[in-house]
CHARMM-style PDB file with segment names, atoms N, HN, CA, C and O in Angstrom:
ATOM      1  N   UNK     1       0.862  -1.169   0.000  1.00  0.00      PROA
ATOM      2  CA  UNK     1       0.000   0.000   0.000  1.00  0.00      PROA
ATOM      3  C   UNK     1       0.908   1.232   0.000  1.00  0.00      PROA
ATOM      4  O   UNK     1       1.894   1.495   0.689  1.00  0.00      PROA
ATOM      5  N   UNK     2       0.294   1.907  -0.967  1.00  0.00      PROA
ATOM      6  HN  UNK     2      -0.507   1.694  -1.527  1.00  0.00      PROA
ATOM      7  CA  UNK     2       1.674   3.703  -1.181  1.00  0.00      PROA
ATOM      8  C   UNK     2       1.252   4.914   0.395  1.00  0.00      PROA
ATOM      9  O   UNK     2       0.215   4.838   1.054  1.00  0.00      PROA
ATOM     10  N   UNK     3       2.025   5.591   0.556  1.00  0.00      PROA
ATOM     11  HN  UNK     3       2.867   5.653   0.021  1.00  0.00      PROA
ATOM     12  CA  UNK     3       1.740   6.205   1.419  1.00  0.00      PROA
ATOM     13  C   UNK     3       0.385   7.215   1.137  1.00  0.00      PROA
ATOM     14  O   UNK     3      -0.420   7.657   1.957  1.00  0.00      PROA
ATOM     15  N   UNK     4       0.428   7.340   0.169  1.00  0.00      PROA
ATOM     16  HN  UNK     4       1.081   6.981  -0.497  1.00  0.00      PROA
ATOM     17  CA  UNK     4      -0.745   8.004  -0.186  1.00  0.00      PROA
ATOM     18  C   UNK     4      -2.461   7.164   0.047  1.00  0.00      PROA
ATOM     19  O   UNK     4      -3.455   7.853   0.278  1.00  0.00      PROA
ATOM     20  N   UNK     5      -2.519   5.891  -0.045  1.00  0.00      PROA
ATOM     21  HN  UNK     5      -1.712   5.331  -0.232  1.00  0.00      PROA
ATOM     22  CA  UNK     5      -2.994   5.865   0.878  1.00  0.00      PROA
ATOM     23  C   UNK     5      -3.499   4.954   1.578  1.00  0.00      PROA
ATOM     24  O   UNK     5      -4.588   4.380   1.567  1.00  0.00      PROA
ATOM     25  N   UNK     6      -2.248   4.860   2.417  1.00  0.00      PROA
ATOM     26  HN  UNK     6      -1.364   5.327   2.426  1.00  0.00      PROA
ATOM     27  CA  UNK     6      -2.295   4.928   3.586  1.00  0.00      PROA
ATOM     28  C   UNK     6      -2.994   6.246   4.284  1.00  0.00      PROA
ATOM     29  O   UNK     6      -3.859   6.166   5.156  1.00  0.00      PROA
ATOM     30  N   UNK     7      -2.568   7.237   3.848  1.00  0.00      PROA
ATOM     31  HN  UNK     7      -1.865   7.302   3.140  1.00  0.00      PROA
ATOM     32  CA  UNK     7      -3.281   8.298   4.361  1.00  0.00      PROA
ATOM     33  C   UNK     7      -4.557   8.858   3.869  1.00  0.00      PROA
ATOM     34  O   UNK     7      -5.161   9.696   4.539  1.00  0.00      PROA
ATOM     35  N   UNK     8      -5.047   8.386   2.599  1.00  0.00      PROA
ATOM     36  HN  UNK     8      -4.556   7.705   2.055  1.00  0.00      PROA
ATOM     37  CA  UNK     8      -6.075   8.316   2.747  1.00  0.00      PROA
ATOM     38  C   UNK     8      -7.133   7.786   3.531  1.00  0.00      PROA
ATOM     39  O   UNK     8      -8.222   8.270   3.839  1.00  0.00      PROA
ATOM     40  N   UNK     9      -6.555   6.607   3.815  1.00  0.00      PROA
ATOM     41  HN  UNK     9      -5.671   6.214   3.564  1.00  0.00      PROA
ATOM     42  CA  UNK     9      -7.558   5.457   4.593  1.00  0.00      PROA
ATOM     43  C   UNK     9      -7.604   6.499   6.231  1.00  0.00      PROA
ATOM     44  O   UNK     9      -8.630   6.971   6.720  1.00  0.00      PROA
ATOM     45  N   UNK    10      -6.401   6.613   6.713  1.00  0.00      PROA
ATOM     46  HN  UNK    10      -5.567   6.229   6.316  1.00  0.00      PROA
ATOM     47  CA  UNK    10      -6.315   6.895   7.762  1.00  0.00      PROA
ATOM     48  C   UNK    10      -6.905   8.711   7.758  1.00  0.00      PROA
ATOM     49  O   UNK    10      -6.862   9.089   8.929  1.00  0.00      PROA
ATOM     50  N   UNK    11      -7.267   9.535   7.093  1.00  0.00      PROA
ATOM     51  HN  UNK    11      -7.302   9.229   6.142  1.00  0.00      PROA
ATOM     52  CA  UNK    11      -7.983  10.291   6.932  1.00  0.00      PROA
ATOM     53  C   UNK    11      -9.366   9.960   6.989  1.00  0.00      PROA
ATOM     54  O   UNK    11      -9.942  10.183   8.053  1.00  0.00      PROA
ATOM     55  N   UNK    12     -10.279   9.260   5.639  1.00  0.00      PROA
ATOM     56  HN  UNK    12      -9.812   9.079   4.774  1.00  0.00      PROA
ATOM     57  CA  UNK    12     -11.165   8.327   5.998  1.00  0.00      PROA
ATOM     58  C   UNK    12     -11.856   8.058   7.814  1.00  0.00      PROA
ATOM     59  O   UNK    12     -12.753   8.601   8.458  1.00  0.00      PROA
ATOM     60  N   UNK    13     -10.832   6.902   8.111  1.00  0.00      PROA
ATOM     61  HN  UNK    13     -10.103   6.461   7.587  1.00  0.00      PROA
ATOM     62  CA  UNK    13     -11.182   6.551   8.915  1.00  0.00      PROA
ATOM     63  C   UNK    13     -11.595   7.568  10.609  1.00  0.00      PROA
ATOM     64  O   UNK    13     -12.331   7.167  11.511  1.00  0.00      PROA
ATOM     65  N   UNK    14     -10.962   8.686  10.568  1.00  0.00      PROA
ATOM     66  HN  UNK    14     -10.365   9.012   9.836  1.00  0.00      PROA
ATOM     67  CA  UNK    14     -11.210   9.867  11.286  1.00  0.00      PROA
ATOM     68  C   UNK    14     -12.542  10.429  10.900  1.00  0.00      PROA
ATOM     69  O   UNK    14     -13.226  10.829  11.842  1.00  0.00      PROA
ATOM     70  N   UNK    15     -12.909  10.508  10.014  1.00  0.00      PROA
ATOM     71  HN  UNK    15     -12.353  10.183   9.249  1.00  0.00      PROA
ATOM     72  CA  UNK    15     -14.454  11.353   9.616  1.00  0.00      PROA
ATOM     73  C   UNK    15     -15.781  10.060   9.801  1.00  0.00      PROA
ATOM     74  O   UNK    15     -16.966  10.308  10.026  1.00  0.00      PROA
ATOM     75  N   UNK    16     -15.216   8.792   9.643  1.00  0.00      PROA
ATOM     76  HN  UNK    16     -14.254   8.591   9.460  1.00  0.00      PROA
ATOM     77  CA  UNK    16     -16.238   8.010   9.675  1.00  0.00      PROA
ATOM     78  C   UNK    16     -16.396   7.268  10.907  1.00  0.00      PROA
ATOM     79  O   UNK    16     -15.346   6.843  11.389  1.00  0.00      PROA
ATOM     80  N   UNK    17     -17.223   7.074  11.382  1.00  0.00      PROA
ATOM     81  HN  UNK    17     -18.076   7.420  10.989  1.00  0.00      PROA
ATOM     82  CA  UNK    17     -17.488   6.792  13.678  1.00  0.00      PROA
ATOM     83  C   UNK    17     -17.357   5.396  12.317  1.00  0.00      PROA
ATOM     84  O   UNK    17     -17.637   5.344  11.120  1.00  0.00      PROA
ATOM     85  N   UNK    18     -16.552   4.043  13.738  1.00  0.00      PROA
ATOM     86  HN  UNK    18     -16.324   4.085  14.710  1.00  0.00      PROA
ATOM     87  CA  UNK    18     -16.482   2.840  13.803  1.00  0.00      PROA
ATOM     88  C   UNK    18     -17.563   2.247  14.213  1.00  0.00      PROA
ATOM     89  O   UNK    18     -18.035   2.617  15.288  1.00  0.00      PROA
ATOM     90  N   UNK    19     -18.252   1.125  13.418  1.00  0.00      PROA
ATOM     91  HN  UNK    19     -17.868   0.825  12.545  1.00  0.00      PROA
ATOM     92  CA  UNK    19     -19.455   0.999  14.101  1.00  0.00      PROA
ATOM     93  C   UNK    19     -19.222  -0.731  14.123  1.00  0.00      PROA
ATOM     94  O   UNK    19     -18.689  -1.340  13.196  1.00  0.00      PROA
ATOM     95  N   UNK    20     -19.785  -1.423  15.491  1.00  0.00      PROA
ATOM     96  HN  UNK    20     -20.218  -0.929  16.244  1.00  0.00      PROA
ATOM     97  CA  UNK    20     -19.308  -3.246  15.363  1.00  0.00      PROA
ATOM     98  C   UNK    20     -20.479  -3.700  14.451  1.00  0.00      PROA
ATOM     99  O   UNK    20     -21.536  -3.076  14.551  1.00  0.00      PROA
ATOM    100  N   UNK    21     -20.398  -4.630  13.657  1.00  0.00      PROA
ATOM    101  HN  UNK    21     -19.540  -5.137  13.576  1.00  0.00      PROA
ATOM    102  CA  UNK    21     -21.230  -5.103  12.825  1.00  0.00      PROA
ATOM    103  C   UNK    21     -21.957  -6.356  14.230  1.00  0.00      PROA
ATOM    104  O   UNK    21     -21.310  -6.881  15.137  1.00  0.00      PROA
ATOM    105  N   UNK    22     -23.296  -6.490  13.960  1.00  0.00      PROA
ATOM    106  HN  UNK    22     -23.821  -6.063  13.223  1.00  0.00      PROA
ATOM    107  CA  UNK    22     -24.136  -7.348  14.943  1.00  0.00      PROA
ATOM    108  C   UNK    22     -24.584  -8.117  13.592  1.00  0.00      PROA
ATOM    109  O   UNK    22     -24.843  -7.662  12.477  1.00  0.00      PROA
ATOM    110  N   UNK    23     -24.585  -9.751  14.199  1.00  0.00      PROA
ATOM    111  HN  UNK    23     -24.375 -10.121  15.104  1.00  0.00      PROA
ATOM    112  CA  UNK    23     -25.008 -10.806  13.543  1.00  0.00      PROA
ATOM    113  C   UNK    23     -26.515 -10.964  13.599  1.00  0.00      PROA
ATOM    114  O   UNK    23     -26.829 -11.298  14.742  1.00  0.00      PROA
ATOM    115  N   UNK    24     -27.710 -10.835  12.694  1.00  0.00      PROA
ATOM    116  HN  UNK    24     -27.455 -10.563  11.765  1.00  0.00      PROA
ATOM    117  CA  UNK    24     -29.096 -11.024  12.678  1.00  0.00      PROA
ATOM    118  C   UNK    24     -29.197 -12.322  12.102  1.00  0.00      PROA
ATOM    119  O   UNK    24     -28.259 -12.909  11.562  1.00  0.00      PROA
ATOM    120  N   UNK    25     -30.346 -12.754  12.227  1.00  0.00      PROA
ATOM    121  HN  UNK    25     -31.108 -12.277  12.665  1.00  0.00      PROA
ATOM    122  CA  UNK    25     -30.767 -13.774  11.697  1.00  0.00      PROA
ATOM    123  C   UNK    25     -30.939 -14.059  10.157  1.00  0.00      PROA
ATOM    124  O   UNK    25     -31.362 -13.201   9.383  1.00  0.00      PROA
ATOM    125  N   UNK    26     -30.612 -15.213   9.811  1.00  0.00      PROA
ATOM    126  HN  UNK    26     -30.269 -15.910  10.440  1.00  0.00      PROA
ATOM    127  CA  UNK    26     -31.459 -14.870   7.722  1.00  0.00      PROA
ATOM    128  C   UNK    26     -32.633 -14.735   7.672  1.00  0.00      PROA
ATOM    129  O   UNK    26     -33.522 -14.989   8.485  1.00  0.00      PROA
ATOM    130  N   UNK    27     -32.641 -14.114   6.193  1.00  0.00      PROA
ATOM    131  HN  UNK    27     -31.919 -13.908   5.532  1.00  0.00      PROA
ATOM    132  CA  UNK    27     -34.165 -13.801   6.144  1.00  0.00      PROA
ATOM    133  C   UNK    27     -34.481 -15.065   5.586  1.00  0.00      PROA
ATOM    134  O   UNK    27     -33.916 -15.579   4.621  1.00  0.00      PROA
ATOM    135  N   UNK    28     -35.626 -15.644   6.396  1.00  0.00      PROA
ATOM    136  HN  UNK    28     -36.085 -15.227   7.180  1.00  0.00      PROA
ATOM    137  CA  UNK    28     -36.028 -16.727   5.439  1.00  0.00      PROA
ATOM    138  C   UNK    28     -37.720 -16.877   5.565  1.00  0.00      PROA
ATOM    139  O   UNK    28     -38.434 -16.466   6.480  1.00  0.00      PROA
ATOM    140  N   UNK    29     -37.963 -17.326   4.807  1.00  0.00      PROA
ATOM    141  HN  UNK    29     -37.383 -17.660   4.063  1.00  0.00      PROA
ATOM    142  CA  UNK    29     -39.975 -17.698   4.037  1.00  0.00      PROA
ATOM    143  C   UNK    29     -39.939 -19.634   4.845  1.00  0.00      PROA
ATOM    144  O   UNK    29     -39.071 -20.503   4.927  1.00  0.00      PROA
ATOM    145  N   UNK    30     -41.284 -19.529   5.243  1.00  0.00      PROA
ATOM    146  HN  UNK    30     -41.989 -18.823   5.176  1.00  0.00      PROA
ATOM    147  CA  UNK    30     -41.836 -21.072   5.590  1.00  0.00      PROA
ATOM    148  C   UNK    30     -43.211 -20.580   6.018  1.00  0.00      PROA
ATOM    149  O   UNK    30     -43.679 -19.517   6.426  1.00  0.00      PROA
ATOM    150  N   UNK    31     -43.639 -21.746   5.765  1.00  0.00      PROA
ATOM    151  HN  UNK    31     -43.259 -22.610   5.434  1.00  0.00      PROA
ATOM    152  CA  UNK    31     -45.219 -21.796   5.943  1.00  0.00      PROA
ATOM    153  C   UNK    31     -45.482 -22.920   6.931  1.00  0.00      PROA
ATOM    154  O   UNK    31     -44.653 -23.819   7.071  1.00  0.00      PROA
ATOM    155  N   UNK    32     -46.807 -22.883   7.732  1.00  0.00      PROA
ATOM    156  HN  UNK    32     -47.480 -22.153   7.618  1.00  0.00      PROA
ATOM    157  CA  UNK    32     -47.114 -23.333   8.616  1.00  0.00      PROA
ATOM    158  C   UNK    32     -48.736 -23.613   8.293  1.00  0.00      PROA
ATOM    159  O   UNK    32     -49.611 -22.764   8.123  1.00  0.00      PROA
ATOM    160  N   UNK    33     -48.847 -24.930   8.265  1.00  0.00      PROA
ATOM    161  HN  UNK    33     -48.136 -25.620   8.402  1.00  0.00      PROA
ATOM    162  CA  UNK    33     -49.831 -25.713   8.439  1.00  0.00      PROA
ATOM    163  C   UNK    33     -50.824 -25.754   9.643  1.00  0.00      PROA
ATOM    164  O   UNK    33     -50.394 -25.597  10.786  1.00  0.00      PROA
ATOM    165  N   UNK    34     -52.026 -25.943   9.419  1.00  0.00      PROA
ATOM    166  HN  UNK    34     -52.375 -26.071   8.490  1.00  0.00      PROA
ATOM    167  CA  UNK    34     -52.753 -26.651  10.904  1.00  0.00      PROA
ATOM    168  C   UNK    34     -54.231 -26.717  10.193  1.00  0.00      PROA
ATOM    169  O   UNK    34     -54.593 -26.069   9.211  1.00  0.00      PROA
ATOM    170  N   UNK    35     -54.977 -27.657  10.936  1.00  0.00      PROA
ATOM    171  HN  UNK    35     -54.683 -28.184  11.734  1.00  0.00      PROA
ATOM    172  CA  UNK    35     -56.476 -28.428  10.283  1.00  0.00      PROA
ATOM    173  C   UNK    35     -57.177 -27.587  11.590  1.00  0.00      PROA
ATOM    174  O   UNK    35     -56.938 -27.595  12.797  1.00  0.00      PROA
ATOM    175  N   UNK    36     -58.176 -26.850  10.734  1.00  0.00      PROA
ATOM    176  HN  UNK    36     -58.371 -26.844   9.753  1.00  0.00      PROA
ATOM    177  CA  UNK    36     -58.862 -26.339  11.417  1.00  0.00      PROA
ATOM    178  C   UNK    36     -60.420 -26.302  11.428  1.00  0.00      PROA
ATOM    179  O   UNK    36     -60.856 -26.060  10.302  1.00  0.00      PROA
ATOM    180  N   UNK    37     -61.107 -26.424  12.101  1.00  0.00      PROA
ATOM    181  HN  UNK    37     -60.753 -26.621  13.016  1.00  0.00      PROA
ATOM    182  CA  UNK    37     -62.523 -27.456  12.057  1.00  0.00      PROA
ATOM    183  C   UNK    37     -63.266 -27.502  10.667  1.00  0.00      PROA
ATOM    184  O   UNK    37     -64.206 -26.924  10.122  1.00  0.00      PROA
ATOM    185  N   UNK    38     -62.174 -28.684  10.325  1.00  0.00      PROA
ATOM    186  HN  UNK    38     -61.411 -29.154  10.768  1.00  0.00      PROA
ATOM    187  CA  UNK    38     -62.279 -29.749   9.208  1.00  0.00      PROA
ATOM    188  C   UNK    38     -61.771 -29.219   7.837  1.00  0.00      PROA
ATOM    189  O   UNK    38     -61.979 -29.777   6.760  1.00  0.00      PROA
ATOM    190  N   UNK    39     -60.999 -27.936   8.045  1.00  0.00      PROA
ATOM    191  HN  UNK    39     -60.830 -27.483   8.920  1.00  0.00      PROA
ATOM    192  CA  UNK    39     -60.705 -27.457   7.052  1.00  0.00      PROA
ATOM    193  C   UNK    39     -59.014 -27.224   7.497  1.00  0.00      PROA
ATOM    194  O   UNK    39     -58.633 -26.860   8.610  1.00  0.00      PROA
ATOM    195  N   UNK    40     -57.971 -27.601   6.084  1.00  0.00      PROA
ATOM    196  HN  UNK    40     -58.280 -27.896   5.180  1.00  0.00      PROA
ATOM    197  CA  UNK    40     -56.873 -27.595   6.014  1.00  0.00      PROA
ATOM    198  C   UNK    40     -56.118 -25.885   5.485  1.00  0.00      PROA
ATOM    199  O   UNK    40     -56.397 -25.307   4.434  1.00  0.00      PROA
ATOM    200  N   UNK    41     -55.259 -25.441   6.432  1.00  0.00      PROA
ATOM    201  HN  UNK    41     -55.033 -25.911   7.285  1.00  0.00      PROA
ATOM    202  CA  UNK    41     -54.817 -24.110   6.071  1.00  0.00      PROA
ATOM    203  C   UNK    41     -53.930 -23.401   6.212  1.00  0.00      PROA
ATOM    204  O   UNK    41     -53.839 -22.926   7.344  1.00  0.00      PROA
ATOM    205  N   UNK    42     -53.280 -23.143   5.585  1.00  0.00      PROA
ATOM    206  HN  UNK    42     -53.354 -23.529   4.665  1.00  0.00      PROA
ATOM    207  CA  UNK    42     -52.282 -22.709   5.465  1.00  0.00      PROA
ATOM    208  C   UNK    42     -51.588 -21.066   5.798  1.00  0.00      PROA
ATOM    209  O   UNK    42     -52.475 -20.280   6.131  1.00  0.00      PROA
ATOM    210  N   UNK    43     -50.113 -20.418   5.760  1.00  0.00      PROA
ATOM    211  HN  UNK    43     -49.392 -21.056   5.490  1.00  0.00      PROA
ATOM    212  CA  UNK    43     -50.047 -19.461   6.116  1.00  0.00      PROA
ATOM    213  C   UNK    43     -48.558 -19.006   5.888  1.00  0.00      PROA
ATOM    214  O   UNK    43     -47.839 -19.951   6.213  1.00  0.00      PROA
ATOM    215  N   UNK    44     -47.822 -17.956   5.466  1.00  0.00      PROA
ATOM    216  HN  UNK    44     -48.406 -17.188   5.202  1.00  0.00      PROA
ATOM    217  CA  UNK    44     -46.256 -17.927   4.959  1.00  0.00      PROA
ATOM    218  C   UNK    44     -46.127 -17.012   6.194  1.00  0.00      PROA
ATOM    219  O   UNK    44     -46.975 -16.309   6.746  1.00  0.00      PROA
ATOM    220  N   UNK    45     -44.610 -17.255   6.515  1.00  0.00      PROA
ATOM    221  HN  UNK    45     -43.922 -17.825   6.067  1.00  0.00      PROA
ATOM    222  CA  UNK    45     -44.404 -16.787   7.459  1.00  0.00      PROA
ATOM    223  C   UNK    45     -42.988 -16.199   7.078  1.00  0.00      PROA
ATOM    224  O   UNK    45     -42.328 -16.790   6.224  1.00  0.00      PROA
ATOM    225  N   UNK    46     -42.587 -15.267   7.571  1.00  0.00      PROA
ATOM    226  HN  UNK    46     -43.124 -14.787   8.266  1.00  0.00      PROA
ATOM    227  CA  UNK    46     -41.125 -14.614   7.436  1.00  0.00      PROA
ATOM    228  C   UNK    46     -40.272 -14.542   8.481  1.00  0.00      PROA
ATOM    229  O   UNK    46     -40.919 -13.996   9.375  1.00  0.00      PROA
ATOM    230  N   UNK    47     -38.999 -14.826   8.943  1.00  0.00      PROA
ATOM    231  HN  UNK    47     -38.473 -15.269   8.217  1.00  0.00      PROA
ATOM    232  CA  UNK    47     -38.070 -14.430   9.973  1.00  0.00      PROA
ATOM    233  C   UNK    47     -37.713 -13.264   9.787  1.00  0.00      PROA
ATOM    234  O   UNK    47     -38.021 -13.012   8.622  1.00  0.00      PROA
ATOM    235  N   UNK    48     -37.253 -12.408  10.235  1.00  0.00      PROA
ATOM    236  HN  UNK    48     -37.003 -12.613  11.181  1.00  0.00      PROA
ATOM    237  CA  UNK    48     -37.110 -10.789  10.047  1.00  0.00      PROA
ATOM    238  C   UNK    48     -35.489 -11.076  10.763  1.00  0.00      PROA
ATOM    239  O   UNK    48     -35.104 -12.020  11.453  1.00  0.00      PROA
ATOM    240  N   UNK    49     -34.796  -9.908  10.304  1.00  0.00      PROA
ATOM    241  HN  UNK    49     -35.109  -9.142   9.744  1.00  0.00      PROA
ATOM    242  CA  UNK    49     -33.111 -10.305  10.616  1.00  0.00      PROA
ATOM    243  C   UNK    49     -33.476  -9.824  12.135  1.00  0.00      PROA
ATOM    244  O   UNK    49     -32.665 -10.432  12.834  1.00  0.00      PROA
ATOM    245  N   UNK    50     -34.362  -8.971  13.045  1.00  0.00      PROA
ATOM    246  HN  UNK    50     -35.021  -8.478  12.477  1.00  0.00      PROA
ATOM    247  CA  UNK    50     -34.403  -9.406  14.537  1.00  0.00      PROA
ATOM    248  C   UNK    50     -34.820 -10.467  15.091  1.00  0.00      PROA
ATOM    249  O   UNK    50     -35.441 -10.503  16.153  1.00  0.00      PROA
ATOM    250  N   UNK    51     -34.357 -11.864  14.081  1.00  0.00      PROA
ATOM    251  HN  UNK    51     -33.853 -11.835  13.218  1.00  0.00      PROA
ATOM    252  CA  UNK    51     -35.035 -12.827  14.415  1.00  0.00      PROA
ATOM    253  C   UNK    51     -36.180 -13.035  15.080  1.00  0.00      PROA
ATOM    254  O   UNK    51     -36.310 -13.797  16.037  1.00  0.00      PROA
ATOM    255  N   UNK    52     -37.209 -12.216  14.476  1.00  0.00      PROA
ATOM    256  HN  UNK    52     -37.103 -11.597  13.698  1.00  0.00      PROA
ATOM    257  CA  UNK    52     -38.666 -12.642  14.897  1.00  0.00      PROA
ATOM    258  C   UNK    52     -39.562 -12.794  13.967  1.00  0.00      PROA
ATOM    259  O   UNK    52     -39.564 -11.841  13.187  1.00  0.00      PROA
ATOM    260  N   UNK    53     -40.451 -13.740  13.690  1.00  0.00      PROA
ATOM    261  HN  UNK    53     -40.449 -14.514  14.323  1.00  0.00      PROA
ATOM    262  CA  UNK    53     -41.469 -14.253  12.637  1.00  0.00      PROA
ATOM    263  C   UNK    53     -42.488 -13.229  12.953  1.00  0.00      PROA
ATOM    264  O   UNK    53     -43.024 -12.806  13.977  1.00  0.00      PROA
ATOM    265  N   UNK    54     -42.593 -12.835  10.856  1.00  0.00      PROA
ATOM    266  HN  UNK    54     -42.158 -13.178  10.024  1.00  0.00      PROA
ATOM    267  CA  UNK    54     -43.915 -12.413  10.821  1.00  0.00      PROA
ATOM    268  C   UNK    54     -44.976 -13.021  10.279  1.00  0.00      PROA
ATOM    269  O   UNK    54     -44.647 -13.121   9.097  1.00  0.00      PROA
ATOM    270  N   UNK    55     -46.251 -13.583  10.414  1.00  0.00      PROA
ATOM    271  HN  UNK    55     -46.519 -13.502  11.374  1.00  0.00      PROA
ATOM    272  CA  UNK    55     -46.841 -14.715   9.484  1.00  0.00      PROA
ATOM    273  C   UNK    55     -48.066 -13.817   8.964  1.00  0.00      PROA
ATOM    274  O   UNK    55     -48.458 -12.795   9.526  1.00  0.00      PROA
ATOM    275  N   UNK    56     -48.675 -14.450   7.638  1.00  0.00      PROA
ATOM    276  HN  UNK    56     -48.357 -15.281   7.181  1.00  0.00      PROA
ATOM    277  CA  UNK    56     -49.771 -13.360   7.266  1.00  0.00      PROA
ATOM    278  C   UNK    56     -51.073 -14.086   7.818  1.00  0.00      PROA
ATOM    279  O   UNK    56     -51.134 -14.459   8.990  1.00  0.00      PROA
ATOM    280  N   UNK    57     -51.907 -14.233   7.092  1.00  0.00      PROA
ATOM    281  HN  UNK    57     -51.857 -13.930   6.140  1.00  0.00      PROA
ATOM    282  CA  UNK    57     -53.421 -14.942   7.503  1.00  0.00      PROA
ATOM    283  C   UNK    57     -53.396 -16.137   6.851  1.00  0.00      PROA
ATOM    284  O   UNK    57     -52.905 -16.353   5.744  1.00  0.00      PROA
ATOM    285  N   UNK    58     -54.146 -17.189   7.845  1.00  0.00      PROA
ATOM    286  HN  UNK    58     -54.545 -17.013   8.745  1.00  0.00      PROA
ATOM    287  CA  UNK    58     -54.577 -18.440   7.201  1.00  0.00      PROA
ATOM    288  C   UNK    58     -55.641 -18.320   6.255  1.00  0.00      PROA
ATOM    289  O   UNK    58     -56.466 -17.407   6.232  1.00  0.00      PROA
ATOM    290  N   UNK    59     -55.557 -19.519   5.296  1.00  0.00      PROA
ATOM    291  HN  UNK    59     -54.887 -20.260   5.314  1.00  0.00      PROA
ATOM    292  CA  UNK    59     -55.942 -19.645   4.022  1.00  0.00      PROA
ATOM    293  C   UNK    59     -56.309 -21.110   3.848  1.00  0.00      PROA
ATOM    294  O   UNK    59     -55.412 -21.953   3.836  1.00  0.00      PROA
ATOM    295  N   UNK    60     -57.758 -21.501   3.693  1.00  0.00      PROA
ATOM    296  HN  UNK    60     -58.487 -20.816   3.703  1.00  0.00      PROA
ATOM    297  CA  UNK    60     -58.185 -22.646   3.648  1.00  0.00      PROA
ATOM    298  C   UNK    60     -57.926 -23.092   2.022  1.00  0.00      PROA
ATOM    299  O   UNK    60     -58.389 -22.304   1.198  1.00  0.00      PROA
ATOM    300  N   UNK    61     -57.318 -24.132   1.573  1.00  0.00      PROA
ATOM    301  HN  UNK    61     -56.943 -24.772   2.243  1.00  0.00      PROA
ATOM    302  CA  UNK    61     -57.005 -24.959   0.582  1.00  0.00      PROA
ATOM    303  C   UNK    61     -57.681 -26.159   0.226  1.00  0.00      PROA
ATOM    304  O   UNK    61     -58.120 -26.404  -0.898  1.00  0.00      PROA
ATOM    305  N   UNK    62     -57.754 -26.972   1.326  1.00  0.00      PROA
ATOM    306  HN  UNK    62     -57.398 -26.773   2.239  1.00  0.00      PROA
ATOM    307  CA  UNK    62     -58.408 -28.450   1.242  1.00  0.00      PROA
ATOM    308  C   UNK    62     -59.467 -28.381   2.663  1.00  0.00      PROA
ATOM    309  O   UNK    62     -59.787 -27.508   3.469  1.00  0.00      PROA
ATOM    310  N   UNK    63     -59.818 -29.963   2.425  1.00  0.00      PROA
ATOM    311  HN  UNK    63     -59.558 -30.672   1.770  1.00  0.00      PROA
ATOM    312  CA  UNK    63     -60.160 -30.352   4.311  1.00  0.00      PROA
ATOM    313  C   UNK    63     -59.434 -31.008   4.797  1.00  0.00      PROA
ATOM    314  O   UNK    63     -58.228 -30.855   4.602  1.00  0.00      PROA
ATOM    315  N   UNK    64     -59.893 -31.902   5.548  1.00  0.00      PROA
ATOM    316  HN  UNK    64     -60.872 -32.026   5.706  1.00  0.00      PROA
ATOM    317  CA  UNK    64     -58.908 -32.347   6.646  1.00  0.00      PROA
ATOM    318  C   UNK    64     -59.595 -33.575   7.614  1.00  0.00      PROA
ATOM    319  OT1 UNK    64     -58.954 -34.057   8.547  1.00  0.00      PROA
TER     320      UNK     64
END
């Protein structure tokens, strides 16, 4: 690395606050099943990187 920069970086790095990177969860899609009086139904659900599920509304498909 030329001194130039080097001192760029190290210029850089003075104007920009250090921040620790935090590990979240993946984003990931699954659906969740359950038979509900006599009807089969379904529902997608999302993990959110604060690792917490968001799911939408059940949705009857079949019976059960």
């Amino acid at each position: 690395m030329s001194l130039f920069e080097k001192f760029g970086d190290g210029m850089l790095a003075r104007l920009v606050p250090t921040r620790q990177a935090a590990a979240g969860c993946p984003h990931e899609t699954y659906y969740e099943y359950r038979c509900n009086q006599g009807k089969r139904q379904i529902r997608t659900c999302t993990v959110l990187l604060n690792c917490t599920s968001s799911c939408g509304t059940w949705r009857t498909f079949d019976l059960c």
